[in-house]
Backbone as JSON, one array per atom type, in Angstrom:
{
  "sequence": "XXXXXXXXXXXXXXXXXXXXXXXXXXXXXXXXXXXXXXXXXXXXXXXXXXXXXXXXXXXXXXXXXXXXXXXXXXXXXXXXXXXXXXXXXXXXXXXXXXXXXXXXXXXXXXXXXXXXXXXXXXXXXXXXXXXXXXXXXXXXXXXXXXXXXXXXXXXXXXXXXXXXXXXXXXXXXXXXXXXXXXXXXXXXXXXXXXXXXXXXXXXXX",
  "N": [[57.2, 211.83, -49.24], [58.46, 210.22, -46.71], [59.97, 211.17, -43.81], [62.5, 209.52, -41.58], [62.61, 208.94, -38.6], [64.9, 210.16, -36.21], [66.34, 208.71, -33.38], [66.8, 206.18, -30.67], [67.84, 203.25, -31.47], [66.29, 200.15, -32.59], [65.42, 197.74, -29.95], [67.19, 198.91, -28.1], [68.7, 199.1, -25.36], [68.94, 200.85, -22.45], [70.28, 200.56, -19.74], [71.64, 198.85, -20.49], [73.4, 199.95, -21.75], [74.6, 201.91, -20.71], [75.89, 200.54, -18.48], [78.02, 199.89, -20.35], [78.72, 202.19, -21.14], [79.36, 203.17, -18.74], [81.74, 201.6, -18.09], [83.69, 202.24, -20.08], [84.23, 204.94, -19.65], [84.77, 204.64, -16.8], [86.91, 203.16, -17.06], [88.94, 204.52, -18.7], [88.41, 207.05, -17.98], [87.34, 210.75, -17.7], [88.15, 212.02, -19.86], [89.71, 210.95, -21.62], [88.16, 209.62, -22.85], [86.17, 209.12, -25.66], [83.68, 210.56, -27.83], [83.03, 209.33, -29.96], [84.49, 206.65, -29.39], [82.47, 205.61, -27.45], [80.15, 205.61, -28.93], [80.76, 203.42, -30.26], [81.36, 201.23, -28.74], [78.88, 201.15, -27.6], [77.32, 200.46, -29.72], [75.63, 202.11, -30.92], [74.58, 205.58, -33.08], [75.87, 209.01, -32.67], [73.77, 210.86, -33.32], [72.28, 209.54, -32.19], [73.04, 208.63, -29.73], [73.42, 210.86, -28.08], [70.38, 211.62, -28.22], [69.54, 209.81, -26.5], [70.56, 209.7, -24.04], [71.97, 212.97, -23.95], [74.7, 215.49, -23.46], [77.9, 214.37, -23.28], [78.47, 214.7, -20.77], [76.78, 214.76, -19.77], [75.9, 212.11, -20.01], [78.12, 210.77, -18.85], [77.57, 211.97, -15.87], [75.7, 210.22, -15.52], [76.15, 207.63, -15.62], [78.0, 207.62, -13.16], [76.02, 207.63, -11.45], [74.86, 205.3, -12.06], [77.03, 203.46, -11.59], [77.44, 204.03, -8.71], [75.26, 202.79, -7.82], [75.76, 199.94, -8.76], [78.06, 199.07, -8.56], [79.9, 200.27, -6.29], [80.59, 200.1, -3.42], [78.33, 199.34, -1.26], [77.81, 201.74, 1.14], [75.58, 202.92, 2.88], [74.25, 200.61, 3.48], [75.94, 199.36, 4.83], [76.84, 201.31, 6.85], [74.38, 200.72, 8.43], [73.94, 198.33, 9.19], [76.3, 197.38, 10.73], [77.48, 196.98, 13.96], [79.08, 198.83, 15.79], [80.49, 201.9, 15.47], [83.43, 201.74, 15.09], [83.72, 198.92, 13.48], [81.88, 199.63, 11.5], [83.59, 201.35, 10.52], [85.51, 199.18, 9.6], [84.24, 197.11, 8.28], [83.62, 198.9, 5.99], [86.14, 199.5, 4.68], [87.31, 197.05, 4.07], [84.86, 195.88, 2.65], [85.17, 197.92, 0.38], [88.04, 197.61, -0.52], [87.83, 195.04, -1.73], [85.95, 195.49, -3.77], [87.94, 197.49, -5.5], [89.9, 195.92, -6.72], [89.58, 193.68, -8.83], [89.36, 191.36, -10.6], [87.87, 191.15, -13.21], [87.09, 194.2, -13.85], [87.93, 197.12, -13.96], [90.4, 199.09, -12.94], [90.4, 200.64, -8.9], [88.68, 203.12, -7.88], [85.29, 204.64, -9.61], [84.87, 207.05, -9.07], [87.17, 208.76, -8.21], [89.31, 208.07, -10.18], [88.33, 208.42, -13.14], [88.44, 211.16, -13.1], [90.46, 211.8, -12.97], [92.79, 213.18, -14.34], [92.11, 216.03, -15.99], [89.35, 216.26, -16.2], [88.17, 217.54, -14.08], [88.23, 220.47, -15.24], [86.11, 220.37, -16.5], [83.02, 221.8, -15.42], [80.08, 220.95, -14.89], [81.14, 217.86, -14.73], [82.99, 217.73, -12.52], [82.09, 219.32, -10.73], [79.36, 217.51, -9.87], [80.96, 215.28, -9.19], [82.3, 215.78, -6.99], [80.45, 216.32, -5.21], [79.51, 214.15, -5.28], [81.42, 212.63, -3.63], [81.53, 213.92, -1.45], [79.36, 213.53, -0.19], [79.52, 210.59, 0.78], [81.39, 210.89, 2.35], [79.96, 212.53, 4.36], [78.36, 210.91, 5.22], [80.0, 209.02, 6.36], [80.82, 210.25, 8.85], [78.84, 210.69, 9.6], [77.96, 208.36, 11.04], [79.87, 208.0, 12.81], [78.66, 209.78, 14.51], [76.99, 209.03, 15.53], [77.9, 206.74, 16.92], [78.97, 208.31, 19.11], [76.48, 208.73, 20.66], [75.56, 206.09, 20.84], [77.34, 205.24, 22.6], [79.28, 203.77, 21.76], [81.94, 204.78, 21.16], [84.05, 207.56, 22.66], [82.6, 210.46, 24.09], [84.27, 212.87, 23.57], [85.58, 212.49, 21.02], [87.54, 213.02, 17.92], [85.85, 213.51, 15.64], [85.73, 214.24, 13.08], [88.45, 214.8, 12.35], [89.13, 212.04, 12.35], [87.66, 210.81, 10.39], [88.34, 212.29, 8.51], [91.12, 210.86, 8.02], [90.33, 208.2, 7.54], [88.93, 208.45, 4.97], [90.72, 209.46, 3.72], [92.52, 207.13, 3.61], [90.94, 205.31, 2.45], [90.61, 206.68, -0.48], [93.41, 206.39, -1.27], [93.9, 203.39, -1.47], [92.51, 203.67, -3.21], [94.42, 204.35, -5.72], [96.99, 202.55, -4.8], [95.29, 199.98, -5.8], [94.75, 200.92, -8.63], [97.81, 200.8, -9.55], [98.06, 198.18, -9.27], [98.52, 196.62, -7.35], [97.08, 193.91, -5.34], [94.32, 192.17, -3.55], [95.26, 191.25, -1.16], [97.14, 192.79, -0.69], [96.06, 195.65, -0.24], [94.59, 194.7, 1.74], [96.54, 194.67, 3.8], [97.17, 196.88, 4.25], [95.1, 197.79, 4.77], [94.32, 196.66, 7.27], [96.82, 197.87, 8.72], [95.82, 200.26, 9.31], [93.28, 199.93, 10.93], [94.41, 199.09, 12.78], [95.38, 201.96, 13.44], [93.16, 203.62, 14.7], [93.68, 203.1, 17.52], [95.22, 205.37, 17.73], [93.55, 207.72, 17.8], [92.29, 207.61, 20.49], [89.7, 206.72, 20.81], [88.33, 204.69, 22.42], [85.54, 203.88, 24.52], [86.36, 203.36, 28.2]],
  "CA": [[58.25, 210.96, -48.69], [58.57, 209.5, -44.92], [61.44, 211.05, -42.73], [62.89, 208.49, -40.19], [62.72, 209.27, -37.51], [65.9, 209.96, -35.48], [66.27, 208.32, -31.93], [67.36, 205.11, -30.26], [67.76, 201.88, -32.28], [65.05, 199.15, -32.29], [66.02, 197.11, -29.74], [67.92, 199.36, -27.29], [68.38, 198.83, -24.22], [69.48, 202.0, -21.27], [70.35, 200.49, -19.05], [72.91, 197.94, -20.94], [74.19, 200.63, -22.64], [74.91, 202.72, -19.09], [76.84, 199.72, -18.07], [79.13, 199.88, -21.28], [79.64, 203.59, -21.01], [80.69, 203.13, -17.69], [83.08, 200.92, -17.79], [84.87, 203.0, -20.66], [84.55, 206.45, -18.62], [86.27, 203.78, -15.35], [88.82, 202.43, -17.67], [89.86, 205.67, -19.66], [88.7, 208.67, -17.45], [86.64, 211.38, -18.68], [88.2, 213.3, -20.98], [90.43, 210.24, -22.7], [86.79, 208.82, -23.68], [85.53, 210.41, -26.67], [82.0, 210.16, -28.21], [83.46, 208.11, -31.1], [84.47, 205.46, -28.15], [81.08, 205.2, -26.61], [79.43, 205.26, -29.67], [81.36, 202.24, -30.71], [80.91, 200.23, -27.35], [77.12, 200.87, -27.44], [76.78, 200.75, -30.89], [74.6, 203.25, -32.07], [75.33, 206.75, -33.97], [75.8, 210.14, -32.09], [72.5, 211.46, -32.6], [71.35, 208.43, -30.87], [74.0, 208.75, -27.92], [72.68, 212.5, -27.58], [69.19, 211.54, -27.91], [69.29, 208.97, -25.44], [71.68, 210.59, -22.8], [72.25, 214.14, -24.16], [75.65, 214.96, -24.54], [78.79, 213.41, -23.04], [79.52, 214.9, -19.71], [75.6, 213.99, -19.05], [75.99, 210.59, -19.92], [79.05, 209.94, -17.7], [76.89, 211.66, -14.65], [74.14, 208.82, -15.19], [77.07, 206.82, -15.9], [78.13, 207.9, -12.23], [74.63, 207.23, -10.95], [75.08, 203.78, -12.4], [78.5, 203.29, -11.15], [77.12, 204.08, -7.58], [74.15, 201.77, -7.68], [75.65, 198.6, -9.29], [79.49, 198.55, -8.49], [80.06, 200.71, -5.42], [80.93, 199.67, -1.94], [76.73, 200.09, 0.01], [77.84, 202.07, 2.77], [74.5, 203.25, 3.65], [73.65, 199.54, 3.96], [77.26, 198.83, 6.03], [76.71, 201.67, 8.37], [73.16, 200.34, 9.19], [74.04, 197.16, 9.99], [77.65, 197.56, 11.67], [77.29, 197.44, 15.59], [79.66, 199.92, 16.28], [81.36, 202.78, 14.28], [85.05, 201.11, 14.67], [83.17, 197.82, 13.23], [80.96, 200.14, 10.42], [84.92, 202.04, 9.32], [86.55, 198.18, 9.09], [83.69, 196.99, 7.12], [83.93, 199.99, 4.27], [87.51, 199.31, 4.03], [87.35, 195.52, 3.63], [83.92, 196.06, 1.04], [86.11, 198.85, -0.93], [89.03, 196.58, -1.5], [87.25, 193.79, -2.38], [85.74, 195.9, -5.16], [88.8, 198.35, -6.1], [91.03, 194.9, -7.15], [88.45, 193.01, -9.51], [89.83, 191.04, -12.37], [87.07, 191.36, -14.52], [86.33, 195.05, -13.8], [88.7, 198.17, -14.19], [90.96, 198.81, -11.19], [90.14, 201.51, -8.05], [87.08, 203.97, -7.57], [85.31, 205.35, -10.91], [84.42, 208.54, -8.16], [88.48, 209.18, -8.44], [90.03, 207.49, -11.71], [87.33, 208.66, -13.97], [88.6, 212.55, -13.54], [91.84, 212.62, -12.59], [93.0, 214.02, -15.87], [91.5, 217.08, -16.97], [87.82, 216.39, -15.82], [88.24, 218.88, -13.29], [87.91, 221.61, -15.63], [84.56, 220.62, -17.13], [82.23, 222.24, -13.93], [79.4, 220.1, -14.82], [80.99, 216.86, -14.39], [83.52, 218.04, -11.56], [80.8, 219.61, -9.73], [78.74, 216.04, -9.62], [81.35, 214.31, -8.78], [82.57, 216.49, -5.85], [79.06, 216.17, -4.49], [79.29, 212.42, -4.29], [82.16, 212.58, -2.67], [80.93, 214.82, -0.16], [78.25, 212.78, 0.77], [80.39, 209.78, 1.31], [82.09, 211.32, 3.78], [79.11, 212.87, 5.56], [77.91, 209.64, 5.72], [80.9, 208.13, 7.43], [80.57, 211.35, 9.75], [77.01, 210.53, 10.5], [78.39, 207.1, 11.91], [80.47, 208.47, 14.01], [78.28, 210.68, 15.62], [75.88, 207.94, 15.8], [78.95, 206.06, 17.58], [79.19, 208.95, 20.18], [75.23, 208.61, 20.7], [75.14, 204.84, 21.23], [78.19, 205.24, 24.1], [80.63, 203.01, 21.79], [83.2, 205.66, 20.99], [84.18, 208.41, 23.56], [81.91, 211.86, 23.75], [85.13, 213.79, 22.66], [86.27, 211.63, 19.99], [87.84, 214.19, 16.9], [85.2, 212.87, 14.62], [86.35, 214.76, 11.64], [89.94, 214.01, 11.91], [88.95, 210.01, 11.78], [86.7, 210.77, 8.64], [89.79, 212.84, 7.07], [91.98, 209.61, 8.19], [90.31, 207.31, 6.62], [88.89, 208.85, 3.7], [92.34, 209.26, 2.94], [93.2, 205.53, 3.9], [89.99, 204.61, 1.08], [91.34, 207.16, -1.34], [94.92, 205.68, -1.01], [93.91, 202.5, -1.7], [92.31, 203.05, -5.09], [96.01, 204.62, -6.15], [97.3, 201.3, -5.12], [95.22, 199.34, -6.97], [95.09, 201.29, -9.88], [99.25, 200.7, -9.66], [98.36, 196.9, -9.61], [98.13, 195.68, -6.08], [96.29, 192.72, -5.24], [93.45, 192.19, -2.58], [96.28, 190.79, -0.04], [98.01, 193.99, -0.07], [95.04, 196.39, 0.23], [94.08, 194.08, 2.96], [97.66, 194.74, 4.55], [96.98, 198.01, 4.62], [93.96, 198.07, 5.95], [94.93, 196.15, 9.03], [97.44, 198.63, 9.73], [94.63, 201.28, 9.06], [92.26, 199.34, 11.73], [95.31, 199.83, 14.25], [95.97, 203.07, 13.87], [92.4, 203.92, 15.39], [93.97, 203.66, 19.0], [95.75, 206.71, 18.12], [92.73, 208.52, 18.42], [91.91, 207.38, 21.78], [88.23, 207.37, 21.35], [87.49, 204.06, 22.87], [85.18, 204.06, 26.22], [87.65, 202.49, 28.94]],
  "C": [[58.18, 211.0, -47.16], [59.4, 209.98, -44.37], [61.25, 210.32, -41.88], [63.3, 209.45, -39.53], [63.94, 209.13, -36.37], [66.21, 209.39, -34.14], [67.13, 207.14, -31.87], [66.96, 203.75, -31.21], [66.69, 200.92, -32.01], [66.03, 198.34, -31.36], [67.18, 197.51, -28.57], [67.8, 199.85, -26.42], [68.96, 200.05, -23.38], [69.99, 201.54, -20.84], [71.79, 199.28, -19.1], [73.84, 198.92, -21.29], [75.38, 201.54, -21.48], [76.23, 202.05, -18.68], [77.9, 199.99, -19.33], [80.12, 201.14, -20.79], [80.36, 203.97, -19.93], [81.64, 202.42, -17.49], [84.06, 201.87, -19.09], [84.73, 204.22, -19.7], [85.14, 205.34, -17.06], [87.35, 203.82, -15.72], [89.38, 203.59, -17.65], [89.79, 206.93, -19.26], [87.86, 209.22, -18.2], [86.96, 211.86, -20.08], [88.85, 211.99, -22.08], [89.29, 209.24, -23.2], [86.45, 209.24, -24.78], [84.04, 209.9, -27.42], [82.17, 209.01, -29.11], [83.67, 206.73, -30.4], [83.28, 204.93, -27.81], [80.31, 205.27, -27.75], [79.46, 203.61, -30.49], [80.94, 201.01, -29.96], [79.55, 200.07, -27.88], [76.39, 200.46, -28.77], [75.46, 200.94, -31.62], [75.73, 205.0, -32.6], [75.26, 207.62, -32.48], [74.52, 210.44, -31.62], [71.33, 210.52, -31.84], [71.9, 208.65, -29.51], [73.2, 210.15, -27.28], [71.38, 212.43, -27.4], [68.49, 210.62, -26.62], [69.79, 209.72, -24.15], [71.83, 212.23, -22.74], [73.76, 213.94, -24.16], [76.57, 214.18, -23.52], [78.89, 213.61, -21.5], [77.64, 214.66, -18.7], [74.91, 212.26, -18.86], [77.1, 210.41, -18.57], [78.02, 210.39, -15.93], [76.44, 210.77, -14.46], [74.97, 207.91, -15.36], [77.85, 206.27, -14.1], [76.8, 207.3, -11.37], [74.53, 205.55, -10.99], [75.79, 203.15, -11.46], [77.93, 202.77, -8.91], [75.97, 203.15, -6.99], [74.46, 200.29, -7.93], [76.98, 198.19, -8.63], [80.15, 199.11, -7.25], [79.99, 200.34, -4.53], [79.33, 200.39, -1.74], [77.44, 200.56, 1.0], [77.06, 202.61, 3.17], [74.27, 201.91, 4.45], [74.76, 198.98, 5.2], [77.34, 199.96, 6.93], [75.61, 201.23, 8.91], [73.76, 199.37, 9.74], [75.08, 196.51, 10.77], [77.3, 197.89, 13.19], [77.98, 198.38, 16.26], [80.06, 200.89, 15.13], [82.5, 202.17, 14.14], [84.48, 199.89, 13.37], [82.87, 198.8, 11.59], [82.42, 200.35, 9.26], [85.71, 200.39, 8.59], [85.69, 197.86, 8.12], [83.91, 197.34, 5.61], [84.89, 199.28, 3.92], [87.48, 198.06, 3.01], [86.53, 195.04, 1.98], [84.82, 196.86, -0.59], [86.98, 198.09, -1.54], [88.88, 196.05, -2.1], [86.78, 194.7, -4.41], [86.98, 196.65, -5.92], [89.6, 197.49, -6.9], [89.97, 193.98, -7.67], [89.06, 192.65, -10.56], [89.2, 191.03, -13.31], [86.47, 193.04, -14.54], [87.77, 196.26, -14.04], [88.81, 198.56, -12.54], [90.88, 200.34, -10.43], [88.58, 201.88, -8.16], [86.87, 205.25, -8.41], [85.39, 206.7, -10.52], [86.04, 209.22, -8.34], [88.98, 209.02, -9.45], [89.42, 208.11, -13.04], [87.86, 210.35, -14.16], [89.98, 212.94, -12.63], [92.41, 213.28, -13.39], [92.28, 214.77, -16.02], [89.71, 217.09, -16.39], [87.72, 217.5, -15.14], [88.16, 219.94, -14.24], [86.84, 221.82, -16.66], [83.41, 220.54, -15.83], [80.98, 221.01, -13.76], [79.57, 218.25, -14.33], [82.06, 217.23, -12.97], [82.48, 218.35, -10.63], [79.67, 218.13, -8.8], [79.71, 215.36, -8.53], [81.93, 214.46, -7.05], [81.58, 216.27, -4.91], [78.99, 214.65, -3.86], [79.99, 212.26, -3.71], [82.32, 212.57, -1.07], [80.24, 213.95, 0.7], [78.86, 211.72, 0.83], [80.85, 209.93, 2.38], [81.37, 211.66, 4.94], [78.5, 211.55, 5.87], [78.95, 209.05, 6.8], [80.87, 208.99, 8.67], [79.8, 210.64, 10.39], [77.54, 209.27, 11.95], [79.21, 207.2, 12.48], [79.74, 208.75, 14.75], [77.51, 209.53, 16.62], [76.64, 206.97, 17.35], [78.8, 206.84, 18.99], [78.15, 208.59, 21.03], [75.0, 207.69, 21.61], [76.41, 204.41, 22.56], [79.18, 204.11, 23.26], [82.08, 203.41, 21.59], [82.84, 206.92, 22.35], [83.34, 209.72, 22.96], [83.02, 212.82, 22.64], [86.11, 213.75, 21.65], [86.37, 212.75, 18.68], [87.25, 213.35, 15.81], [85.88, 213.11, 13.0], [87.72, 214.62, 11.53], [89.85, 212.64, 11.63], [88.39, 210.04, 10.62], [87.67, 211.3, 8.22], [90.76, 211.36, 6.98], [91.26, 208.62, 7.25], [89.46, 207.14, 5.68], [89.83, 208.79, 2.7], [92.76, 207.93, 2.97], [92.33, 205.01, 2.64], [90.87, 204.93, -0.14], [92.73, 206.11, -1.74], [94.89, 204.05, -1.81], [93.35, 202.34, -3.4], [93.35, 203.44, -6.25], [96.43, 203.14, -6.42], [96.55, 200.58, -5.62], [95.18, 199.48, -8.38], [97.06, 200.82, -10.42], [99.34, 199.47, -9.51], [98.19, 196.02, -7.93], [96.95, 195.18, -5.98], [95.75, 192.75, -3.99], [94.35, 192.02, -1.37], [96.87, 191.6, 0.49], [97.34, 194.97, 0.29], [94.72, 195.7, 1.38], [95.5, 194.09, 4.18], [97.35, 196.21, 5.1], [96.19, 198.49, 5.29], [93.92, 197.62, 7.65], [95.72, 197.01, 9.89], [96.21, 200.05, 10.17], [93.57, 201.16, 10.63], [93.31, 199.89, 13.18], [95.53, 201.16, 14.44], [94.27, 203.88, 14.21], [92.28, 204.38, 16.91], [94.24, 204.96, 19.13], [94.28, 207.75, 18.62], [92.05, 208.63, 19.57], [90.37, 207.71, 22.26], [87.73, 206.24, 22.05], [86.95, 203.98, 24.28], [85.63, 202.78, 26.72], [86.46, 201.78, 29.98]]
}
């Protein structure tokens, strides 16, 4: 007799499937996903989900990986091509909103929504996600410094207090849209956001 052979379905695609699973780990968060969910979406069995992905908290990384490649604000590509750092921070904002308030997509940033519940205490996917975080931020860093460099912000500009500022001003915003606000009002916010840059008094006079 023949055993079949266990694996991925005739016909099945990665990279469709990626997209499914992330939009349930956006919608529902890590932990309120369950294999039975994503097996359903993608439809195939378990030992296909596991054979394809392994198990759950390695799917949502590549799920993450996804997330960051297809649906994510480029801010590598919007600090390159921003002429100043003030210019590079309004950009993000404006890109982020636009995506965080999407009527066909699940509302805020999967990097936050995805493990606010309980994720945090599975290391593997906490750990990941902490990491991308990280580098988000060092990125917006970088473009600061870069800022200092190119003479459009002041030498002794408190770089890292403006990256805590409006990290927190991004953050913030995928709250409010998760709570329903509309592009108009994220875009209110951000305006005040853009003003409150004087406070830091980095621009050269």
């Amino acid at each position: 007799m023949t055993q079949t052979k266990r694996g991925r379905p005739k016909g099945f695609d990665q990279q469709e499937a990626l997209a499914k699973a992330m939009l349930l780990f956006w919608e529902n968060g890590y932990v309120a996903t369950s294999i039975s969910d994503l097996t359903k979406s993608l439809g195939i069995t378990a030992p296909s989900l596991y054979c394809a992905f392994g198990d759950k908290a390695a799917l949502f990384n590549q799920c993450i990986d996804y997330y960051l490649t297809h649906e994510a604000c480029p801010i590598l590509a919007i600090m390159k091509q921003a002429k100043t750092a003030k210019v590079a921070i309004e950009l993000l904002m404006y890109d982020t909103a636009k995506r965080l308030a999407q009527p066909d997509k699940p509302a805020g940033c999967m990097l936050i929504t995805a493990t606010m519940n309980g994720a945090k205490q599975i290391e593997e996917v906490s750990q990941n996600v902490h990491e991308k975080r990280q580098n988000y931020q060092e990125i917006l860093l970088k473009r600061l410094e870069q800022g200092i460099e190119e003479g459009d912000i002041a030498p002794n500009a408190p770089i890292h207090a403006i990256t805590d500022f409006y990290i927190t001003v991004i953050n913030g915003l995928t709250i409010q849209a998760c709570d329903g606000a509309d592009i108009d009002k994220l875009n209110q916010v951000i305006l005040n956001a853009i003003k409150a840059w004087s406070i830091f008094d980095v621009d050269i006079n």
